[in-house]
N, C-alpha and C positions, 0 to 999 in steps of 0.2 A: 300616651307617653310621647308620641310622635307628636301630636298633636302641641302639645307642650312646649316640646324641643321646637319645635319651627314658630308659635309665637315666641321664643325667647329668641331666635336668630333673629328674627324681623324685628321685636324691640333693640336690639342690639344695633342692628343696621341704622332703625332712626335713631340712637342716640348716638352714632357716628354722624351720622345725615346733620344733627343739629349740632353737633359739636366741630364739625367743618362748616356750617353754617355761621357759627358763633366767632368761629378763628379768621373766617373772609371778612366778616363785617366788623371783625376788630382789626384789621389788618387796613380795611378802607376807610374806617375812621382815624386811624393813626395817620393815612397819606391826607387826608382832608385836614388835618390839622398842619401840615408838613404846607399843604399849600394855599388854607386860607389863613395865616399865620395874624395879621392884621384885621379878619374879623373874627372878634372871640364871643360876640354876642351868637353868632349860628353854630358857632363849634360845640358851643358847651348846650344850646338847645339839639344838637346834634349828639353831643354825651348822653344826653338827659334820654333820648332816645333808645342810645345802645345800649343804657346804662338800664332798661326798663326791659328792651330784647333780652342783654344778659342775665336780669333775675328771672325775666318769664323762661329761659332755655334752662335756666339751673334747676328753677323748679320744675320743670317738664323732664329734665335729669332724673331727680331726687323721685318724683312719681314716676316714672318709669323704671327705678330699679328696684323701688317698694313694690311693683308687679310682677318686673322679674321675681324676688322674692318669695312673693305670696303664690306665682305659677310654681315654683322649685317646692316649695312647700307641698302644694297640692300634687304637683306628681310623683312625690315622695309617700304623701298618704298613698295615692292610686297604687305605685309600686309594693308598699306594706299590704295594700287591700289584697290586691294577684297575689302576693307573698303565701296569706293567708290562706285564700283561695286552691293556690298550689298542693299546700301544706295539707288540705280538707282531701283536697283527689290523690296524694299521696296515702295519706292514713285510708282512704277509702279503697285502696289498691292494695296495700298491705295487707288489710282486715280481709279484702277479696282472699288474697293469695293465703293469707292464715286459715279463711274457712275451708278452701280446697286443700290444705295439709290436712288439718282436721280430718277430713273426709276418706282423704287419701289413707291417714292413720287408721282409722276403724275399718276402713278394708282391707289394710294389711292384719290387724290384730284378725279381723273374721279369717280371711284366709290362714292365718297361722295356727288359730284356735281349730280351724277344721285337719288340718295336718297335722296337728298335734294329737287329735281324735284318728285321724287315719293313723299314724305312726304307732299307736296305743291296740287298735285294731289286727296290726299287722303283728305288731310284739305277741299279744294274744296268740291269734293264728301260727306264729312259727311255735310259739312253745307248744300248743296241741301237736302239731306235726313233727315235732322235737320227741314228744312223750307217746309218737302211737308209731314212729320211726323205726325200733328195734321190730315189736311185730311185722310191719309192713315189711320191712327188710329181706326177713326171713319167709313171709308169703312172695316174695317176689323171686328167692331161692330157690323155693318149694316146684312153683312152675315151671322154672329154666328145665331142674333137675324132672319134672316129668315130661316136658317136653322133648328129651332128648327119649326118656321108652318111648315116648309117644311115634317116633320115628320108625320103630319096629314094626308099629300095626299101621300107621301109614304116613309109607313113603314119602308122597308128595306134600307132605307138610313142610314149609320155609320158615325154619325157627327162625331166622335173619328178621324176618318181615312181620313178625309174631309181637304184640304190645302186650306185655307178662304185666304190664300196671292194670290190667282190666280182665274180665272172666272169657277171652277168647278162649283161653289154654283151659279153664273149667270146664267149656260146654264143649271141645272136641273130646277131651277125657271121658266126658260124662257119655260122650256118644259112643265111645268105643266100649265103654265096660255095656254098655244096653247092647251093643254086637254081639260081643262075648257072651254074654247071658241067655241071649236067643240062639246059641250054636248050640 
């Protein structure tokens, strides 16, 4: 494109260059007239001359701006080609960035699908715990209320420090009545 643009500057230039070329030598043919007034036989083979310069510079005009032309053209297609070209590594970037949603999507749907299996697991689980809740309640009653006889046979027991969710309070019970039974 650059390329282009600077031959079309530099045709530019010479059809300045010949078109001041063409404007001095009509300018010096005008004073040669002006002062060989009296010879007209060298004036007019002097016309015949410029008159041959001037078609040959007009037509060197005329094909030089059919170049310019025919360059404006072609770096018009060149531009349309890159156009295209563009247009290829766009869509090619697009389609990139569409496969990575894609991708992104099915990991978000797996991850959801698994949380949606956790969530379902966990509903599960609270309803067992919902439905075996009233029993446990009341085994966890059950313990407080003998841990406190338990205090009579002995002392140094820290009901504070006692976890009644688990069989501690069974097997100190359990120990004391095997006491009792051996007295």
């Amino acid at each position: 494109m650059q390329d282009t643009a600077q031959e079309r500057d530099s045709l530019k230039q010479e059809v300045q260059r010949l078109t001041v070329q063409l404007q001095e030598r009509s300018l010096i043919s005008v004073k040669k007239e002006h002062a060989h007034q009296g010879c007209q036989t060298e004036d007019t083979e002097g016309q015949k001359d410029y008159k041959s310069l001037f078609e040959k510079a007009k037509q060197k005009v005329n094909e030089l701006i059919k170049d310019k032309e025919a360059l404006l053209a072609a770096s018009e297609t060149r531009a349309s080609l890159n156009t295209g070209r563009d247009e290829e590594q766009d869509i090619d970037e697009i389609s990139l960035q569409v496969g990575c949603l894609v991708h992104e999507l099915d990991q978000t749907t797996k991850e959801r699908d698994e949380l949606r299996s956790q969530v379902r697991f966990t509903d599960t689980s609270r309803d067992l715990i919902v439905s075996l809740c009233p029993p446990f309640c009341s085994l966890i009653e059950l313990r407080h209320n003998v841990g406190r006889l338990l205090i009579s046979f002995v002392p140094a027991l820290d009901l504070e420090q006692v976890n009644y969710e688990c069989n501690v309070i069974d097997e100190i019970l359990e120990q004391v009545l095997n006491e009792v039974d051996t007295r």
